[in-house]
Structure formats: structure tokens, C-alpha cells
N, CA, C and O of each residue as an XYZ file, in Angstrom:
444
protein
N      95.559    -18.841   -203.142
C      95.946    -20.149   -203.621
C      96.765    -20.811   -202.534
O      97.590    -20.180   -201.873
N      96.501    -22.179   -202.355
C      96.796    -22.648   -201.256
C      96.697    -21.782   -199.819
O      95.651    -21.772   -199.172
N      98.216    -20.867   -199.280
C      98.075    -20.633   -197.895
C      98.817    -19.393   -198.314
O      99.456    -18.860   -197.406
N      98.876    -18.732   -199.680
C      99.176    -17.486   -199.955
C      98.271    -16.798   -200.922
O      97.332    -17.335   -201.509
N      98.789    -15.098   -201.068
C      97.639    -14.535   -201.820
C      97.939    -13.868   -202.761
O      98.828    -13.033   -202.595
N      97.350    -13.993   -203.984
C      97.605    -13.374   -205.442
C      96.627    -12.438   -205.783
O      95.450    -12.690   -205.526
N      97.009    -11.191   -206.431
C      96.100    -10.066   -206.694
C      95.514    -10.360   -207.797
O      96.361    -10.942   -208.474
N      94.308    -10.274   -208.510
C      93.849    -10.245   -209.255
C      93.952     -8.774   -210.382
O      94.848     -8.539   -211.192
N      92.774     -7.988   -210.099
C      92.681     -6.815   -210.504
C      91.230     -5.889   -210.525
O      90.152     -6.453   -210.713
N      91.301     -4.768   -210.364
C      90.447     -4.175   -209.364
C      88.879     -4.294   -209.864
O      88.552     -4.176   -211.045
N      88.004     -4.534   -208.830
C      86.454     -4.863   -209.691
C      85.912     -5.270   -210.523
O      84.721     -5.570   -210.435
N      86.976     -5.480   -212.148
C      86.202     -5.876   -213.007
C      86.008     -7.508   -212.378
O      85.124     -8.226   -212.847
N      86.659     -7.858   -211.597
C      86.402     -9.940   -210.846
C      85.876    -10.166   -209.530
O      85.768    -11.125   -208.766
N      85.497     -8.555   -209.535
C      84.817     -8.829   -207.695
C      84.275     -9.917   -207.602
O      84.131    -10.626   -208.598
N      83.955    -10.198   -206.677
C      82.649    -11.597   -206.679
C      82.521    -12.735   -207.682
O      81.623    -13.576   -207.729
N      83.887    -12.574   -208.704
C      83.579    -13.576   -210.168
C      84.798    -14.770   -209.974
O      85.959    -14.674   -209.577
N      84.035    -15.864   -210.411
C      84.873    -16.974   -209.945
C      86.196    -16.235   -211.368
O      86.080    -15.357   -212.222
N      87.034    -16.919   -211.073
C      88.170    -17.194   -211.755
C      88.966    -18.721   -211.670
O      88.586    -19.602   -210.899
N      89.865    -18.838   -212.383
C      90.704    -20.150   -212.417
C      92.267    -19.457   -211.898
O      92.412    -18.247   -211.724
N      92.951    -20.093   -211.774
C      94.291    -20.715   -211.169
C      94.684    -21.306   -211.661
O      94.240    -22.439   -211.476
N      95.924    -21.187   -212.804
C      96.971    -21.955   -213.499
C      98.530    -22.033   -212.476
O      99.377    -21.183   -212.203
N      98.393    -23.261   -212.176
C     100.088    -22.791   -211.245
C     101.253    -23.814   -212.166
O     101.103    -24.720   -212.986
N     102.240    -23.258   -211.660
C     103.385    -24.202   -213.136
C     104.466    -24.110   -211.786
O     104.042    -23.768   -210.682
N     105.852    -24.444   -212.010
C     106.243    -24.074   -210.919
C     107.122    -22.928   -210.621
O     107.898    -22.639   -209.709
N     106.777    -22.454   -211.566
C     107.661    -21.144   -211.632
C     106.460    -19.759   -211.322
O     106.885    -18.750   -210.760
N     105.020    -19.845   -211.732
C     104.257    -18.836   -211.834
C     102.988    -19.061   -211.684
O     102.636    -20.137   -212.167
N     102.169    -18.446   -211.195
C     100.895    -18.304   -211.012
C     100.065    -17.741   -212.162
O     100.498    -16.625   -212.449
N      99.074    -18.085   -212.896
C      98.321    -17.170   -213.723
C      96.658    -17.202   -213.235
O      96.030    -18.257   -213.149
N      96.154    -16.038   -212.977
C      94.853    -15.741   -212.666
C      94.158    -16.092   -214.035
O      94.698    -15.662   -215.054
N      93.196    -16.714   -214.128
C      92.457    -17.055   -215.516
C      91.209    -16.254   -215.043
O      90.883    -16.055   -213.873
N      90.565    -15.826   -216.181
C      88.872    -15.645   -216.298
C      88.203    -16.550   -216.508
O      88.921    -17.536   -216.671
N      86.785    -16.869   -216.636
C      85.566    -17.409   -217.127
C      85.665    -18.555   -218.328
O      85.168    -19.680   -218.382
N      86.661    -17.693   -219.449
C      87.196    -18.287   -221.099
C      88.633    -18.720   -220.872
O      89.418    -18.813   -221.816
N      89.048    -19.038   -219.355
C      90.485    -19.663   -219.773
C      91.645    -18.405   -219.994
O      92.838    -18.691   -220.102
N      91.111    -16.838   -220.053
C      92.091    -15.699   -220.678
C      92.610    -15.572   -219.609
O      91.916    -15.827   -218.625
N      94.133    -15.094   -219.398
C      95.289    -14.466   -218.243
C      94.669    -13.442   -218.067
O      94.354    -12.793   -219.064
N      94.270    -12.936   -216.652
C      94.185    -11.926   -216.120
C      95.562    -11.172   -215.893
O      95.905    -10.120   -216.434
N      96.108    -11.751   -215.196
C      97.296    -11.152   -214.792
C      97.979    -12.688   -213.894
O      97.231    -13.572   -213.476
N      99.749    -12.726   -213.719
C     100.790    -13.236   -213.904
C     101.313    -12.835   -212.436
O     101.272    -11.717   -211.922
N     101.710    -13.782   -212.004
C     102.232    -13.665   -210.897
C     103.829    -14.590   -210.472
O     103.589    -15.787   -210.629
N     104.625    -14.477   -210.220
C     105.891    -15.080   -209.727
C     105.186    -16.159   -208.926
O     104.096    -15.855   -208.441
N     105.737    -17.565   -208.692
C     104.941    -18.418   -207.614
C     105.693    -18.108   -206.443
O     106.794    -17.560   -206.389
N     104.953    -18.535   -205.485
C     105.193    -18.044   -203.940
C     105.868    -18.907   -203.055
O     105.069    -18.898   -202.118
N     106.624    -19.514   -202.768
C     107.089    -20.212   -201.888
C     107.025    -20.088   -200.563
O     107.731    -19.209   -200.070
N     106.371    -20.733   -199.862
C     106.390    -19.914   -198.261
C     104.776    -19.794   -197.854
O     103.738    -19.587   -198.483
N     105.148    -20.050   -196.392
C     103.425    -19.845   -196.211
C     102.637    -18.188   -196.063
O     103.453    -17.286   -195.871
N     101.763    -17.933   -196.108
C     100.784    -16.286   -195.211
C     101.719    -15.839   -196.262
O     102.431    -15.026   -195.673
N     102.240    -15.933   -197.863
C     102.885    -14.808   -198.585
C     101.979    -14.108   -198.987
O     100.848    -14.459   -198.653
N     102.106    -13.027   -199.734
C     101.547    -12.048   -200.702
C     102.008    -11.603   -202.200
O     103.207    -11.329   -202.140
N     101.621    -11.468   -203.216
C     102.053    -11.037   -204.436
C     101.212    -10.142   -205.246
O     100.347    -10.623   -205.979
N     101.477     -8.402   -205.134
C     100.393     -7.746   -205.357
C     100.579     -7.214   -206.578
O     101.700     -6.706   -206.609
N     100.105     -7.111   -207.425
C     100.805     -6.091   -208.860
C      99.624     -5.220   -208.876
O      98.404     -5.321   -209.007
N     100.585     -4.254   -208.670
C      99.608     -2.531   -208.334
C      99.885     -1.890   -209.765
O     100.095     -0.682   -209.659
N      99.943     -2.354   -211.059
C      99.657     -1.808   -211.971
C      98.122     -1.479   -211.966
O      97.715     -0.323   -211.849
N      97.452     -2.361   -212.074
C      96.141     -2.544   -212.856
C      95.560     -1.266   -211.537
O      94.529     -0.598   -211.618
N      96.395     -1.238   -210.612
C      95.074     -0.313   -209.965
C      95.916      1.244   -209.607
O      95.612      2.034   -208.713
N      96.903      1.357   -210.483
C      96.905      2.727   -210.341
C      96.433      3.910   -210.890
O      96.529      5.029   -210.386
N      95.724      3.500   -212.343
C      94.575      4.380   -212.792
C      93.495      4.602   -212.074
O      92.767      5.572   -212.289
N      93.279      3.751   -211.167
C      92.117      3.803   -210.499
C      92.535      4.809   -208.845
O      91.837      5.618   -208.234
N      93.563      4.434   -208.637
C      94.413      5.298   -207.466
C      94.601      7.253   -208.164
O      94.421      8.348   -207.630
N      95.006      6.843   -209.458
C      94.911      8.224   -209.618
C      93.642      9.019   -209.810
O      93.777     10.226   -210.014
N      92.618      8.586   -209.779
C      91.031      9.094   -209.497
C      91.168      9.590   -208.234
O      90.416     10.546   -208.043
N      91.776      9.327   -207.398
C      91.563      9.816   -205.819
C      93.038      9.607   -205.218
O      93.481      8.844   -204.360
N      93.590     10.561   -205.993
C      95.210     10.412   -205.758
C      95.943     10.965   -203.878
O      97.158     11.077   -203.716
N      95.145     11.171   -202.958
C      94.944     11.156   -201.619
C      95.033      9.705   -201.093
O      95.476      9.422   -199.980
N      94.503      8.682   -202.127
C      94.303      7.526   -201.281
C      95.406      6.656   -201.401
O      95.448      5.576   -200.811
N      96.818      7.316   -202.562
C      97.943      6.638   -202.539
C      98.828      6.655   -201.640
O      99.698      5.786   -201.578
N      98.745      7.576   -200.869
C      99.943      7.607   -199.717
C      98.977      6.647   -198.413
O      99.571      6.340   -197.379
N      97.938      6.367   -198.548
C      97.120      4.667   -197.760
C      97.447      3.581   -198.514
O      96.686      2.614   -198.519
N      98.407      3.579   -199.124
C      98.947      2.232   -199.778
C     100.272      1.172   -199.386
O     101.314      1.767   -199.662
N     100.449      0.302   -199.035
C     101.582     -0.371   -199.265
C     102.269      0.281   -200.429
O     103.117      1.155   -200.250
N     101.963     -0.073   -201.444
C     102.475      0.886   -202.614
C     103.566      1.943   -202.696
O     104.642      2.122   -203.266
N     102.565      2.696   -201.644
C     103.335      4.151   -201.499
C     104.554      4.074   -200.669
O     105.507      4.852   -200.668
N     104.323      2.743   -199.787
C     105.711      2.665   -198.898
C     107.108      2.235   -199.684
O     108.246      2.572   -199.359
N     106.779      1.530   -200.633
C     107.445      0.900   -201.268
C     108.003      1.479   -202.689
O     108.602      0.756   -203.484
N     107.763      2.748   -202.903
C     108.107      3.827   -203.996
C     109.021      4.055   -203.518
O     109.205      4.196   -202.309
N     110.134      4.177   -204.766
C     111.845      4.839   -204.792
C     111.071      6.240   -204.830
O     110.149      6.804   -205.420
N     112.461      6.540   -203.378
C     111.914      8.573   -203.119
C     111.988      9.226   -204.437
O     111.017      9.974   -204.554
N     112.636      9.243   -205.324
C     112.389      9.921   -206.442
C     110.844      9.805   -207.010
O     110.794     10.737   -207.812
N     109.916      9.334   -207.017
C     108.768      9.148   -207.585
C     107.945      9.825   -206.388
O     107.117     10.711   -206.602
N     108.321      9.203   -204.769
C     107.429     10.023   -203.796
C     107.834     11.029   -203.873
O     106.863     11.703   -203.529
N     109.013     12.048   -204.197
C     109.182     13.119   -204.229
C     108.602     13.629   -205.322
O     107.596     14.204   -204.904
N     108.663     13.745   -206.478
C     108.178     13.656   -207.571
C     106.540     13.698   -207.810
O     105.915     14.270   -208.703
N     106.040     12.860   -206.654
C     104.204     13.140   -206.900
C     103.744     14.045   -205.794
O     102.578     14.439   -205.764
N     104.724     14.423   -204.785
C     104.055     15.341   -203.556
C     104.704     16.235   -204.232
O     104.943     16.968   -203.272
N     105.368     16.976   -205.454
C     106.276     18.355   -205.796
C     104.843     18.588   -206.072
O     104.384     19.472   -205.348
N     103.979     18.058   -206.910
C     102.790     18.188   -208.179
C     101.598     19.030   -207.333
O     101.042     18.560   -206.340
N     101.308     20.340   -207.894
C     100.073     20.766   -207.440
C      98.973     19.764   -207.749
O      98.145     19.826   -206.840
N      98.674     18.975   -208.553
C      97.529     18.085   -209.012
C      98.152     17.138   -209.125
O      98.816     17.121   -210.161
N      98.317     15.698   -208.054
C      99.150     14.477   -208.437
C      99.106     13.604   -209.626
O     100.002     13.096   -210.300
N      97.200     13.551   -209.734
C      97.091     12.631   -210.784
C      97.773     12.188   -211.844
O      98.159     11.032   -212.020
N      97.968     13.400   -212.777
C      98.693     13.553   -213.887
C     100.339     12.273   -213.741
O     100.666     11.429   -214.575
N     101.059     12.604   -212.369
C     101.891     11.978   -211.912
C     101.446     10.670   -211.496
O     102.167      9.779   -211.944
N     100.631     10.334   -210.889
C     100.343      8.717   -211.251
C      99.849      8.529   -211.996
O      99.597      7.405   -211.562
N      99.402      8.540   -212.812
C      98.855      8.133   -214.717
C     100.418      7.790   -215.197
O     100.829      6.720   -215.646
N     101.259      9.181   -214.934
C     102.608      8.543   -215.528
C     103.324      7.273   -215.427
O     103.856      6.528   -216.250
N     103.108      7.257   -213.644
C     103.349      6.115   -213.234
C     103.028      4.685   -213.686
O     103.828      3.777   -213.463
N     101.942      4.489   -214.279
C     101.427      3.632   -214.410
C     101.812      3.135   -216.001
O     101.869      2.021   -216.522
N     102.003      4.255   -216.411
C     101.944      4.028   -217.849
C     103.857      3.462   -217.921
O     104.262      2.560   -218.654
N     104.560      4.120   -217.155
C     105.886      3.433   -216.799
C     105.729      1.972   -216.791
O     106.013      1.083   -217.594
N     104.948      2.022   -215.112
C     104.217      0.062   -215.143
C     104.042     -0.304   -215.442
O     104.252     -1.458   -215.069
N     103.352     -0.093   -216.638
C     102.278     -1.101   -217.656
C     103.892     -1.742   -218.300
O     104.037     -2.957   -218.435
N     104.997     -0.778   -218.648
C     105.568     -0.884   -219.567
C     106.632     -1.913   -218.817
O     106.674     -3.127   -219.016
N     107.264     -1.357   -218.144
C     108.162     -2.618   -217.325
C     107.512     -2.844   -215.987
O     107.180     -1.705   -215.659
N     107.211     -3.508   -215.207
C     106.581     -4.839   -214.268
C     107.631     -4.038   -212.965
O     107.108     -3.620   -211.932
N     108.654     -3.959   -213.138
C     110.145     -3.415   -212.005
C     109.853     -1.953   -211.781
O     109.749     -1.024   -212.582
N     109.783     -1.990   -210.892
C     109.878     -0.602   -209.816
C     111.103     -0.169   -210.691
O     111.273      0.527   -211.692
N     112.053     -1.082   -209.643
C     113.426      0.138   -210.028
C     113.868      0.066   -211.355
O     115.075      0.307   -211.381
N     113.315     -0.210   -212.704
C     113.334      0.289   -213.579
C     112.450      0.837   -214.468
O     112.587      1.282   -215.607
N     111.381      0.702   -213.622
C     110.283      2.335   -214.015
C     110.556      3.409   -213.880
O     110.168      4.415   -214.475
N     111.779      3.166   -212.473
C     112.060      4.105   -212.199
C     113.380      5.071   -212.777
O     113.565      6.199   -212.321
């Protein structure tokens, strides 16, 4: 939108138009019927980014190797990176994660 970039959410909008509600406080990704995909803070500033890595950490925990190739992963309070490299099988530990996310939007109080 405009000269910054808002995440959608993973594949189910590949290739699918969507809408853009902007207000001046927030961004909302629309579908096809007008429905919120997902909510974004508005961006002030040019080349920004605004990613919400909820929607794709179920999908990260399918191939839980490919989370430490994430921005994401840089950006985890060490208690959680410590916490998913203790785990003989991570997944289980990002599912948790996520299900934290889903619930509050804030890192540091998922965490």
C-alpha cells in the first residue's frame, strides 16, 4: 500500500486480488466479500514493513527447521528461542507459540 508493505496471510490469497481499508490509525486487508483478513497498525514512513507472523506459524511448525530462516526468529525473546531449541521435536513448541499469538498480537506478552 502506497510505498510500504502489509502481510496478508499465507496462500490461502496468493495470486487473489484483495481490498485495502486504510483509516488513519490502521490498515485492514479485505477479501473478495469485503471480510478482514487481517489488521495492521498504519505505517508512517516510506520502504516500511508490517508482518504478523501469527497466521504463518502453524504453517512454520510443519517444517520447524525453517524457523530459525525467519526474521521472526530474530526477533523472539531468548526465553522462547531457548525454549524451542531445548525440544527434541520443536513443533509441538511452535504450535504453542502460536496458539499464545493467536491469543495476544504482543510478543512480549505471549511471552
Amino acid at each position: 500500500m502506497e510505498t510500504n508493505l502489509y502481510s496478508t496471510t499465507p496462500a490461502a490469497y496468493a495470486s487473489e486480488k484483495v481490498w485495502v481499508k486504510m483509516t488513519h490509525c490502521s490498515v485492514s486487508i479485505l477479501n473478495e466479500d469485503y471480510e478482514e483478513i487481517i489488521r495492521h497498525p498504519r505505517l508512517y514512513g516510506t520502504g516500511l514493513e508490517s508482518m504478523k507472523w501469527t497466521p504463518y506459524l502453524n504453517l512454520i511448525a510443519k517444517k520447524p527447521k525453517s524457523l530459525k530462516q525467519t526474521i521472526f526468529y530474530q526477533e523472539l525473546p531468548d526465553p522462547w528461542k531457548d525454549f524451542i531449541k531445548e525440544q527434541v521435536k520443536p513443533r509441538p513448541a511452535i504450535e504453542l507459540l502460536a496458539d499464545f499469538m493467536k491469543q495476544e498480537e504482543n510478543l512480549e506478552r505471549a511471552t
